[in-house]
Structure formats: C-alpha cells, structure tokens
C-alpha positions in Angstrom: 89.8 126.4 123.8 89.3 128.5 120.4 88.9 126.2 117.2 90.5 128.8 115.1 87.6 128.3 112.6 88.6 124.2 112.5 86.6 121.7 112.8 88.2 117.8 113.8 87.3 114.2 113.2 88.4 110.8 114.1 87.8 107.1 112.5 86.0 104.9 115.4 89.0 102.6 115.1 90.8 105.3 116.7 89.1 104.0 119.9 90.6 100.2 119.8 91.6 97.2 122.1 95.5 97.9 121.5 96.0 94.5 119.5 99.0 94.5 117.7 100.9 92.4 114.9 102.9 90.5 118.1 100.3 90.4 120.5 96.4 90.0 121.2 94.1 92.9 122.8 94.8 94.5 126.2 91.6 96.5 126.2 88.0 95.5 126.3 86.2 96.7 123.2 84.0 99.8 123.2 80.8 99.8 121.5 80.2 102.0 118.6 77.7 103.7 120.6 79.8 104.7 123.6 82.5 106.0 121.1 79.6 108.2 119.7 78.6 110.2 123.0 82.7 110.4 123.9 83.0 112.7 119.9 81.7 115.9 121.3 82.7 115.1 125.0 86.3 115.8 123.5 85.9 118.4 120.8 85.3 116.6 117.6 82.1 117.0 115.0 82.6 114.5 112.5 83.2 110.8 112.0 85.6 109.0 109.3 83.7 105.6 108.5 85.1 102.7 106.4 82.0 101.2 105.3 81.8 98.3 107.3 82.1 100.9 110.3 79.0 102.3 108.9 77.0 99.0 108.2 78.5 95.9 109.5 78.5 92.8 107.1 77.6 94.5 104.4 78.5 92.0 101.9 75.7 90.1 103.2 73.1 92.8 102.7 70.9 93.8 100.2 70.9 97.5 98.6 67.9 98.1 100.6 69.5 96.9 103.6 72.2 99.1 103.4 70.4 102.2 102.1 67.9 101.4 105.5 70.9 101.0 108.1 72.9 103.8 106.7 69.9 106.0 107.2 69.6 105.1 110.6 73.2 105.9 111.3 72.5 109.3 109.5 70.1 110.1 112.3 71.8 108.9 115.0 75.1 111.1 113.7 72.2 113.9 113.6 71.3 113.0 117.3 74.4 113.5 118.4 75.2 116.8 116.2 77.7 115.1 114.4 78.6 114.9 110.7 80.4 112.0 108.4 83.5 113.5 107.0 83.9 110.4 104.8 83.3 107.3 103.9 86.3 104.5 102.4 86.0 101.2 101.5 87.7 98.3 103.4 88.9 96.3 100.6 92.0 94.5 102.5 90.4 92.0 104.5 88.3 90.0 102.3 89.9 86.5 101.5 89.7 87.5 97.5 91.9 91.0 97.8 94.6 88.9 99.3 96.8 89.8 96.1 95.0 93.5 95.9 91.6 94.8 95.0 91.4 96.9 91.5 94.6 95.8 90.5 94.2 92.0 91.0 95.6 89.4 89.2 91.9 88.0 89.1 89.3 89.5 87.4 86.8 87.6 90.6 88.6 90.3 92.8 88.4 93.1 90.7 84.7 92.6 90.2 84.5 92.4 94.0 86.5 95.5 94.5 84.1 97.8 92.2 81.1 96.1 93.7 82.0 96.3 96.7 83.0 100.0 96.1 79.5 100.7 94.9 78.3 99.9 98.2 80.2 102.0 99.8 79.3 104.9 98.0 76.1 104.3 98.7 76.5 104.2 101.9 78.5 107.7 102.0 75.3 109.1 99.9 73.2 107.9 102.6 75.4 109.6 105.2 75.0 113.0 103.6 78.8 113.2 102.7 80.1 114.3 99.7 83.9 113.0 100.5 85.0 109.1 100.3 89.2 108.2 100.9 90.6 105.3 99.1 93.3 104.3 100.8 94.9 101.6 98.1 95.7 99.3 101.1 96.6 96.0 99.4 97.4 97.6 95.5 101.1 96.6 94.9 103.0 93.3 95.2 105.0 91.6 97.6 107.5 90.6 94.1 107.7 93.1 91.1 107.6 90.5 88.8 104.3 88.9 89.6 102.1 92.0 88.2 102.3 94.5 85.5 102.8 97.7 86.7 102.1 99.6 84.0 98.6 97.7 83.9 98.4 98.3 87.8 97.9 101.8 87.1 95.3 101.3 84.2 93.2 99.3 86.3 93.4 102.5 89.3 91.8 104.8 86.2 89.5 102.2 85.5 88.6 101.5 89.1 88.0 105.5 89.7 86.3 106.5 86.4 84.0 103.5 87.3 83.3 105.4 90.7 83.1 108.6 89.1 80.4 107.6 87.0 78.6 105.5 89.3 78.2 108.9 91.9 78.2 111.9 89.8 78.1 114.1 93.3 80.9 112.2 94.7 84.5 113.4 95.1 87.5 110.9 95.7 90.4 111.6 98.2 93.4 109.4 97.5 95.6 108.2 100.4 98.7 107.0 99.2 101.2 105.3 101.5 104.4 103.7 100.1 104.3 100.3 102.1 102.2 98.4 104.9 100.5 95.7 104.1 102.4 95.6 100.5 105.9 95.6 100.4 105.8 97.5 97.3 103.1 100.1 97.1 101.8 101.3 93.7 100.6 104.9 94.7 103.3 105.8 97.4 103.0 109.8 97.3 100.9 112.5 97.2 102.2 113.5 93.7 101.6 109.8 92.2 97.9 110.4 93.5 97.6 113.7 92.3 98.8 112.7 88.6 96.3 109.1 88.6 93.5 112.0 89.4 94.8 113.5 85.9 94.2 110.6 84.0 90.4 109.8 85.2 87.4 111.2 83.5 86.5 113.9 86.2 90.1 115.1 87.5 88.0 118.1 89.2 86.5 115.5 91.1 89.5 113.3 92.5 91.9 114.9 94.9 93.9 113.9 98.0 95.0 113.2 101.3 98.3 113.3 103.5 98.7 111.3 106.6 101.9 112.4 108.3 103.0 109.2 109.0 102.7 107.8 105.6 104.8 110.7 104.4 107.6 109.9 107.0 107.4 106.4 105.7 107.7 107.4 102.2 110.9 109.5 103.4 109.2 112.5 102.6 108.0 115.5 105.1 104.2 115.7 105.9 104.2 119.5 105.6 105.9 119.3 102.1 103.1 116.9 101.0 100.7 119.2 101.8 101.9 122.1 100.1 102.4 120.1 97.0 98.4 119.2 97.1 97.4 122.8 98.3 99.4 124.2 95.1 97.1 121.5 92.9 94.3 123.1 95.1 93.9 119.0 96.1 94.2 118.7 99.7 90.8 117.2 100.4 91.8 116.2 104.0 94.2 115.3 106.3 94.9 112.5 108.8 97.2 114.4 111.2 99.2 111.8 113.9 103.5 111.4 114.1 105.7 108.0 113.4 109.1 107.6 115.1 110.9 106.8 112.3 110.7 104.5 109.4 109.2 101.9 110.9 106.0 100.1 110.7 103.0 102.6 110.8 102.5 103.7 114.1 100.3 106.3 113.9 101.4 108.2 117.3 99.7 110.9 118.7 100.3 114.6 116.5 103.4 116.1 117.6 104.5 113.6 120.5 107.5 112.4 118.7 108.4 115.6 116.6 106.8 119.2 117.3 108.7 120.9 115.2 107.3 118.8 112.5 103.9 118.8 113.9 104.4 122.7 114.2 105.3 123.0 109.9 102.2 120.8 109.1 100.0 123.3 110.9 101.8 126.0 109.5 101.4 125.4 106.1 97.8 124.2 106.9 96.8 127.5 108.3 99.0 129.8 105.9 96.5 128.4 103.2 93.5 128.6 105.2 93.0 125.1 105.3 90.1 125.6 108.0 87.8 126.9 104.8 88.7 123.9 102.5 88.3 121.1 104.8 88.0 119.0 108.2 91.6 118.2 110.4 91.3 114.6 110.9 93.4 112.8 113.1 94.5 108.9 112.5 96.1 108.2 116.0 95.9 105.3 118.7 96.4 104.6 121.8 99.6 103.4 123.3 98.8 99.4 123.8 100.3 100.6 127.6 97.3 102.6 128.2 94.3 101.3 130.3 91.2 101.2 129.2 89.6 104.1 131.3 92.4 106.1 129.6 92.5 105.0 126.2 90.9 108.1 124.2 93.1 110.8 125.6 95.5 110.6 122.5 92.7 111.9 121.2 92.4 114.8 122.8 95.8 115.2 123.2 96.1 115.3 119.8 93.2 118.1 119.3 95.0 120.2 121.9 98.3 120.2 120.4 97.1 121.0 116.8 95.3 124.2 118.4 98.4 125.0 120.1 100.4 124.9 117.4 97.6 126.8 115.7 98.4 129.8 118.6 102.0 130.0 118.3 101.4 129.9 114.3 99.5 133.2 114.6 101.5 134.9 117.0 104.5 134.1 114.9 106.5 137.2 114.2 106.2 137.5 110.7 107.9 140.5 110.1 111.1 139.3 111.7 110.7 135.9 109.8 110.8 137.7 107.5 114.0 140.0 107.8 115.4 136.6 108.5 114.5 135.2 105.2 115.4 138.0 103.1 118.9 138.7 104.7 119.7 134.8 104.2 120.6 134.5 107.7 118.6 130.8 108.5 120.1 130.6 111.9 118.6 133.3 113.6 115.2 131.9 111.8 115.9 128.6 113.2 116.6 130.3 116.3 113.3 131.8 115.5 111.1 129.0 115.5 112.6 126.8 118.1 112.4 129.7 120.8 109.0 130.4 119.6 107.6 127.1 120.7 109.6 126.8 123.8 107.7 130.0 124.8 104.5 128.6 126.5 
C-alpha cells in the first residue's frame, strides 16, 4: 500500500497482555525482541520509548550504564532499520510521584522528577533522537485545595527550562490530557501546552502533541487540536487511536469507533503536509478479547485505515467542496463527505 510520503510508529506497550483496571492479563507477554522483528513485518519505522522501555531499571544504573545499554539498543534499532521517534519519561509509577512529579508537594519528588528526567534525555541522546514527549501523567490533584495551582504551573517552567538547558539539542513535545490518573489535570489541552511552551526559556524548542483520545476526553475534537498546534507551527507528533465517548482512556483502534472523525484528523494532517513535519504515531491496544496470536492487528488495522483515509482525502473533490462552501449550502457538503467515504 502507498505511504503517501508518511512514515508510522508505535510504543512497545502497544503490544500488551490486555490487563486492565478490573482484571489481570489474558495474554502472555511478548518480549521486547519479538515486538522488534513484528515493526517492519507491519509497516512501521520507528519506535516511541518511555525510558524504562529503553533501559529497564534505570534508576538503579549508573550514567555509564545507561549511556552503554542505550547504545546497544541504538544498534539493535539500526539492525532492524528502525528509528526512535521519541523518548518520555515514566514518572507515574515511582512510589515518590504518588502526589505528581515536578509539581509535587515534596521537594524529594521534584528532585527525583528532574533527575530522573535527566536520565531520560540521555537516553533519547543516545538513541539518536532529537524528540522526547512529556506526558504530565500524575501533575494535578485529586482535591483543588491541596496544591497551589498557580505554583503548579511555575514548577512545569521550571521543570522544562531545567530540561532545556540540560540538552541544548533537545526539543520537548507536550501531551496534555485533561484527566486519568488525576482527577484534575493541570495541562488539559493543547492550547494550555502551547502557552507553558511560551513561558520557558527556549519556546522554539517546546511544542506539542495531540492524542485523539485525550482530546475527546477533554470534550474537544482531535482534528481541531491539531489545527490549533499546526497554526503555532507546534504539532511535533501525534498519537492517532479513537475513544467511545467520555470515558476512561481507551485508546481504540484509529477510526473504529468514529471514521468520520478519524477521516478530519487526517484531513487536516495532510492539508498541512503533516508527512514533512513529522512521524504518525499511533497509541492503540488490543481489545482484552483478542488472543494472543492476534493481538497486534489493531496495529495494522490502524496503519491501514489512516492510509485510507489518506486516499479518499486526495481524491476529495475539492472544487465541488468548494462551491459547497462558498454558496453556504453545508448539506450538500455533508452529503459530500459522508458519500465520499462510503465509496470504497
């Protein structure tokens, strides 16, 4: 199938034993190797790492450690003609980010946070990527009264100039979703994380990325989100995938729940030649129904559909869109769309 001039990547967590808040795994687990070799088997070049993905137990390691096994993963991404897209930094597990990471109530956390932080930028250095995504997974309170919100977001600038500084060659991609784990999520939308790249030291250097299902969450549409970041010239990347609702975060396969949404992402993606300013990534898993011989075709689903979508984009009948647009008659360019896509 053509690419379109797009290039795709996935997180190895996308490949998972289908555990879920209200029940244990139902598939065995796949080693990181195996999901490796399966990359190219179904179209993708690149890998999204957090960076215990990319070294395990690294707060256990020495710096020299950690430059030595990142290196190693370098080659074996080399061996297998694949790239890192990014790395991020898992800072919502640890027993001391239990209350958040940067914007902790205790300064032990914090100091964690930007040490830990460090690492990972390391890490992504060692990788050959110039990219890392901080998703702000645990940065916002369960009560509004027990932090300072105000603070909150002085501690964010602090956390990134930090960063900034610390990798000059580094640019930041902020993933904001506006609950999950927190109740009560301090960077919620793609505009709150465009205007906390403002305020750092380098804004050239921080920027942004939309998951679609985050933006549902939020309320908002995903394809809206990205055009506000593309306008700021701060869509980074993308984690493509579709949420029934507002519900937990499901992170579905791209367009199974709603094509036509799934078909206005990729239309304002490649309307602003998205394919030249960065990598489609996809955050999607596996149905917990699925069996293990067939857990990775949400994957591929996924891939497929976006190209699809891609098609019927470009053989859109602009000229008629437009007439539509500029005679005001929305009907006939709902009509439009919807028998587009129905065409196969």
């Amino acid at each position: 199938m053509d690419t379109f001039g797009y290039t795709f990547s996935f997180g190895p967590w996308n490949i998972h034993e289908g555990a879920d808040p209200f029940g244990p795994p139902v598939r065995p687990t796949v080693a990181f190797e195996q999901k490796l070799a399966l990359y190219k088997q179904l179209g993708f070049d690149a890998v999204q790492f957090h960076d215990d993905d990319a070294v395990p137990d690294l707060d256990h390691k020495s710096a020299a450690q950690i430059e030595a096994e990142a290196r190693a993963l370098k080659q074996k991404l080399d061996d297998h003609g694949l790239f890192a897209e990014f790395v991020a930094p898992r800072l919502w597990e640890h027993p001391l980010t239990v209350d958040g990471a940067y914007t902790s109530n205790s300064a032990q956390a914090r100091a964690y946070a930007l040490e830990r932080s460090h690492k990972m930028l390391d890490i992504a250095q060692a990788l050959g990527t110039r990219l890392v995504v901080l998703w702000y997974a645990r940065e916002g309170t369960y009560q509004r009264e027990a932090k300072d919100a105000v603070r909150a977001v002085d501690q964010l600038v602090a956390a990134l100039d930090d960063m900034l500084e610390y990798a000059p060659e580094i640019r930041i991609a902020i993933e904001p979703k506006p609950n999950e784990p927190m109740d009560l999520a301090y960077i919620p939308t793609i505009g709150h994380a465009i205007a906390l790249g403002f305020r750092t030291r380098a804004p050239e250097r921080v920027g942004a990325l939309v998951e679609s299902a985050h933006a549902i969450l939020a309320g908002l549409d995903p394809a809206d989100e990205m055009a506000f970041a593309l306008a700021y010239d701060k869509l980074w990347s993308v984690h493509l995938n579709d949420q029934n609702g507002l519900k937990f975060d499901q992170d579905r396969a791209f367009g199974s729940v709603n094509l036509r949404r799934a078909f206005d992402q990729v239309l304002v993606l490649d309307s602003h030649r998205f394919y030249e300013k960065g990598v489609i990534g996809l955050d999607v898993k596996a149905l917990r129904t699925q069996p293990a011989e067939l857990a990775h075709k949400h994957l591929a689903n996924s891939r497929e559909t976006f190209l699809w979508l891609v098609e019927r984009v470009r053989s859109l009948d602009r000229a008629v869109m437009q007439e539509c647009i500029d005679a005001r008659d929305y009907e006939e360019l709902d009509r439009l769309i919807i028998g587009h896509l129905m065409r196969c």
